[in-house]
N, C-alpha and C positions, 0 to 999 in steps of 0.2 A: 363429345358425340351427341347427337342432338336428332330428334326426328318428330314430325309434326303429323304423322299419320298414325301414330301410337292411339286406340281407340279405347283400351281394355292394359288395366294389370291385373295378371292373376299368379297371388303369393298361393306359397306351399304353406304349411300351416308351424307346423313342429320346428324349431328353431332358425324359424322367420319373422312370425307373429309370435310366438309364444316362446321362452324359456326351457324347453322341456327336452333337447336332444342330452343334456348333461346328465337329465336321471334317465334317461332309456339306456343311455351307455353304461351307467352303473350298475342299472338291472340287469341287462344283459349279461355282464360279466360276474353278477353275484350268482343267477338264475345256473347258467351252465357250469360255472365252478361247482354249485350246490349238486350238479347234476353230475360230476365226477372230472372235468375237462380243462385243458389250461387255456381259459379264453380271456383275450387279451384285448386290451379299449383298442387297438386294431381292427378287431374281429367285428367287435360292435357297432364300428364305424362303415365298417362294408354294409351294414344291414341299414344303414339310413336310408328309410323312405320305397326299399325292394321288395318287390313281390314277393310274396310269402313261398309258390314254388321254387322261384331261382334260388333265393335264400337259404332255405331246404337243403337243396343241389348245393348249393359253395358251402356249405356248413360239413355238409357230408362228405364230400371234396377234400375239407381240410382235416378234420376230425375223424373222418374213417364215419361206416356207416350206423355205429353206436347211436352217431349225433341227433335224438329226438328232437328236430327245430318247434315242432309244434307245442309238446309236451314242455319245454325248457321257455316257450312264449309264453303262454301261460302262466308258468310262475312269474317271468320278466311281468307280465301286464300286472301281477299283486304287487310287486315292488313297485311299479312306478306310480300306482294307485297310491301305496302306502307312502311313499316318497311326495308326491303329489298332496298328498292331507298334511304332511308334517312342513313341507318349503312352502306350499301354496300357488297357484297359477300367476308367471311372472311375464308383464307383456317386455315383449323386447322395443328396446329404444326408437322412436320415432313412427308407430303403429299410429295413433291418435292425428300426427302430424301429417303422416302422407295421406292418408285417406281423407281429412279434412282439405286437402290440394286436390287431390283428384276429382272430388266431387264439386269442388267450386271450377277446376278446370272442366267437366262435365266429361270424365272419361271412367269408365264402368271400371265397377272390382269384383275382384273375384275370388275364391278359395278354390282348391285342387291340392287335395292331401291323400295321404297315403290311410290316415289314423282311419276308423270305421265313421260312416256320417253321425250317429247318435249322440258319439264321444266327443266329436268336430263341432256338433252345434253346441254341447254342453258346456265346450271350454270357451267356445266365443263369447257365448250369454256368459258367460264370468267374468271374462274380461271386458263388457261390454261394447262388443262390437259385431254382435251378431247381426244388427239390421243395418251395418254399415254395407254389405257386399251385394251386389246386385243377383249374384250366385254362389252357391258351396255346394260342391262336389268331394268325393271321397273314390278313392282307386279301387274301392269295395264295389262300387255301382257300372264297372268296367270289366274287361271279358283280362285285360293284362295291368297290372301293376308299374310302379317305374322300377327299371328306366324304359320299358314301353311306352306310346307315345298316348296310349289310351285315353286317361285323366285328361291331358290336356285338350285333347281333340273334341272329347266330351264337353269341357270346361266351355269349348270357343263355341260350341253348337248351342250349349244352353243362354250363354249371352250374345248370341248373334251375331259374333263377328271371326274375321278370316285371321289365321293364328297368325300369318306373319303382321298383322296390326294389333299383336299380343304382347307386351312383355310378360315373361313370367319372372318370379322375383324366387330363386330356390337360396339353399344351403350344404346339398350336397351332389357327389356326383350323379347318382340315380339322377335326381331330382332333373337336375342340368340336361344329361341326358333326355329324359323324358320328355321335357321342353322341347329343344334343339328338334326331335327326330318327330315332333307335331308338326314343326312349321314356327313357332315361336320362338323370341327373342330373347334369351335365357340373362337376368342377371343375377349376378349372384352374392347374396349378402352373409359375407365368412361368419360362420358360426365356430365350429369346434375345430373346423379345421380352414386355410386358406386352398384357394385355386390350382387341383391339383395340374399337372403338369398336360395331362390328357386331358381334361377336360377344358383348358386353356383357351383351346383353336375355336371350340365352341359358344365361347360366351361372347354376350352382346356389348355387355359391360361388367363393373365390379364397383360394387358401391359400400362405404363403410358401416350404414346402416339404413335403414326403410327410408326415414328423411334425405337422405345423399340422392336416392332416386329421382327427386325433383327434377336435378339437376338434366335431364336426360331426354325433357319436354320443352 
């Protein structure tokens, strides 16, 4: 699959560019266990990348309305903190790589993540690529969350171009979604989990990491 009007990629941040859906998952599920609940890496995997109301809503849905999402985040954001100081900020394979293509191929990058922008710019300047991107955005800076189409549509407005000349590069279904219901070309690099069965119909392509993307210009 090949397209030559591809202007802009714009990845998701959190187990795309960075290592880090492995401890949100484990926070998650330490965080509401501590909170009295039997929440299951299941549970945790629904929350990748969602709006913090809907989130809310399917927590309470499933849990009965005990379920404090706000209060039980909270603790999950010290765990992943603490998790975070003890494994350290790990880039995922071929970060360094693709973005060195894209920019000798002259096609813009981007961020569009779910995490708060403060915490977004702090983990890039770690992993040294924060003045790789020509924009970063955060679904904080949007009226909806994914898998709303907000972030993304945001994304293509601040770098100037029309979302179907977007790839986005996600890792989960939110993610996909969100992409998908902008206008953009959703691909999707498996992190914790592979291409769930619904989100399928939706994607552009499936690459086995950031570098595999190349392939696709």
């Amino acid at each position: 699959m090949r397209s030559n009007k591809i202007k802009a990629v714009i990845f998701d941040m959190d187990g795309v560019l960075i290592d880090t859906e492995k401890h949100y998952n484990a926070a998650w599920c330490e965080a509401a266990r501590m909170a009295g609940f039997d929440f299951k890496r299941e549970h945790a995997l629904m929350l990748r990348s969602c709006d913090a109301q809907l989130a809310a809503k399917m927590m309470k849905d499933i849990f009965g309305a005990g379920f404090d999402y706000f209060a039980i985040r909270e603790v999950r954001r010290r765990l992943v903190a603490e998790r975070l100081e003890q494994y350290g900020l790990e880039k995922k394979p071929g970060i360094d790589e693709i973005l060195a293509f894209l920019h000798e191929k002259g096609i813009k990058a981007a961020v569009a993540t779910a995490t708060p922008i403060e915490l977004t710019l702090q983990h890039l300047e770690n992993i040294g690529v924060r003045d790789q991107f020509d924009r970063i955005v955060s679904a904080k800076q949007v009226a909806h969350g994914k898998p709303a189409p907000d972030v993304y549509l945001y994304a293509c407005e601040q770098i100037g171009e029309k979302p179907q000349e977007c790839i986005a590069v996600e890792d989960s279904p939110n993610g996909v979604k969100s992409a998908y219901a902008a206008g953009c070309k959703p691909v999707m690099v498996p992190d914790l989990t592979q291409p769930e069965e619904e989100i399928q119909p939706l994607l552009y392509a499936v690459a086995d990491t950031l570098w595999d993307i190349r392939r696709l210009f």
